[in-house]
C-alpha positions as CSV (number, residue, x, y, z in Angstrom):
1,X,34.5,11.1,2.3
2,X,32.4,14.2,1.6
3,X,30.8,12.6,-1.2
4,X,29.8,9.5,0.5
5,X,28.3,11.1,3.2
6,X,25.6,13.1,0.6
7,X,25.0,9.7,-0.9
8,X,23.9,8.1,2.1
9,X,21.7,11.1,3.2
10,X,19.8,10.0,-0.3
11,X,19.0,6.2,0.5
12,X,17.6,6.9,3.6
13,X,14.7,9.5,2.0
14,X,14.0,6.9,-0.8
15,X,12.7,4.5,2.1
16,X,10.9,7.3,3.9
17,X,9.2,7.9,0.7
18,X,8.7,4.1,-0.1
19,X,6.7,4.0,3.6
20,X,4.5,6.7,3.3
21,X,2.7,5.4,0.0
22,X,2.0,2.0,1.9
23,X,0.0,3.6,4.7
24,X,-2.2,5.7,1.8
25,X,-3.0,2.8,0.3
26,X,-3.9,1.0,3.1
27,X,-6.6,3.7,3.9
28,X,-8.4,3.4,0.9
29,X,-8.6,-0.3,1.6
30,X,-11.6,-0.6,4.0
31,X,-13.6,2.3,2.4
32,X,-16.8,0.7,1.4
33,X,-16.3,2.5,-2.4
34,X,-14.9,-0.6,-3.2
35,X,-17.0,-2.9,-2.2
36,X,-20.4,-2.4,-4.4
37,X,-17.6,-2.3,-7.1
38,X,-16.6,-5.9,-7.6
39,X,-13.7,-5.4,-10.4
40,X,-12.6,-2.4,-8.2
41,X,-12.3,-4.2,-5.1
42,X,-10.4,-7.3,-6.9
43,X,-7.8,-4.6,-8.5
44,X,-7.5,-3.1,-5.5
45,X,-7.1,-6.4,-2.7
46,X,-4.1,-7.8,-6.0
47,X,-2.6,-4.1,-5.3
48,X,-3.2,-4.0,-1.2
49,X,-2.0,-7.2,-0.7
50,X,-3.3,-10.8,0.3
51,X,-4.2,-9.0,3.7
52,X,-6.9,-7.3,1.8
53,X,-7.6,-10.1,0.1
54,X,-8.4,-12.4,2.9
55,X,-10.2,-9.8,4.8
56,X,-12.8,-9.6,2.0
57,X,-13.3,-13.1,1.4
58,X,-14.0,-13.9,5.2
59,X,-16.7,-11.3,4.9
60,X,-18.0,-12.5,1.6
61,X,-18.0,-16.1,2.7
């Protein structure tokens, strides 16, 4: 039993650490770096997300 209990303690941080990532990316998103860049911004809306993506093309439409 004591070595499952270590075990679990380490899938729990992988998810923590899988969630954090997400929100960073997310910021970088909106920052209007990306859009004068037009390869930038496509790289980054594939990577975001289609959220990104749909975001963008409602303002470029």
């Amino acid at each position: 039993k004591v070595v499952v209990v270590p075990d679990s303690v380490s899938v729990p941080q992988a998810v923590s650490v899988a969630t954090v990532p997400q929100t960073v990316y997310v910021a970088p998103a909106p920052a209007p770096a990306y859009r004068p860049h037009p390869y930038v911004r496509h790289l980054a809306s594939v990577g975001e997300g289609m959220v990104i993506e749909h975001q963008i093309d409602d303002h470029h439409h």
